[in-house]
Residue, then its C-alpha position, 0 to 999 in steps of 0.5 A: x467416493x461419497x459426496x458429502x466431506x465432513x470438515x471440522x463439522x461443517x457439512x460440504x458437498x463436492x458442489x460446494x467445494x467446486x464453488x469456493x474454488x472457483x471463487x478463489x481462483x477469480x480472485x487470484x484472476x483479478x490480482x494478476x497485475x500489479x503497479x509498481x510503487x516507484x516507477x509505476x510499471x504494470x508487471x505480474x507479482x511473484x509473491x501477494x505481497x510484492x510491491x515493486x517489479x523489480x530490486x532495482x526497483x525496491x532499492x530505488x524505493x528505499x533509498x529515495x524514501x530518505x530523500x522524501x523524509x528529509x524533503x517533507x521535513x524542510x517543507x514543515x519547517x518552512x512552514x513553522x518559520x513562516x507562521x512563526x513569523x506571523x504569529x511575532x506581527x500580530x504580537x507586535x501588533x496587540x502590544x501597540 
């Protein structure tokens, strides 16, 4: 076999071949564990992109994900009576 590959006109020798897998490997070496985003367990992906270790996980993600909205919702509320509060005193207090 000759030792230079013709790809889509790029000039590749088996030494480079040889160095761009093993580039790839390391980086898929490197990703071997992952956190996962609900219980923050350490657990080896199945899939690139899988973000939880396991369904029980991922269905806990999900329905908790309604909790924080309405958790982040209730804060900014707060929020805005509160300035709103403060905004009506110093109103109150220019008028005088």
């Amino acid at each position: 076999m000759n030792e230079q590959t013709t790809l889509s006109s790029t000039t590749l020798t088996l030494a480079d071949v040889q160095a761009r897998l093993a580039q790839r490997q390391k980086a898929t070496e490197r990703k071997l564990v992952n956190t996962c985003e609900e219980c923050q367990k350490t657990y080896r992906p199945e899939r690139r992109w899988q973000r939880f270790c396991s369904d029980t996980c991922r269905y806990a993600n999900r329905a908790n994900s309604g909790l924080r909205q309405i958790t982040e919702l209730e804060r900014e509320v707060e929020f805005l009576l509160t300035e709103n509060e403060r905004l009506r005193k110093r109103i109150a207090e220019l008028e005088t």
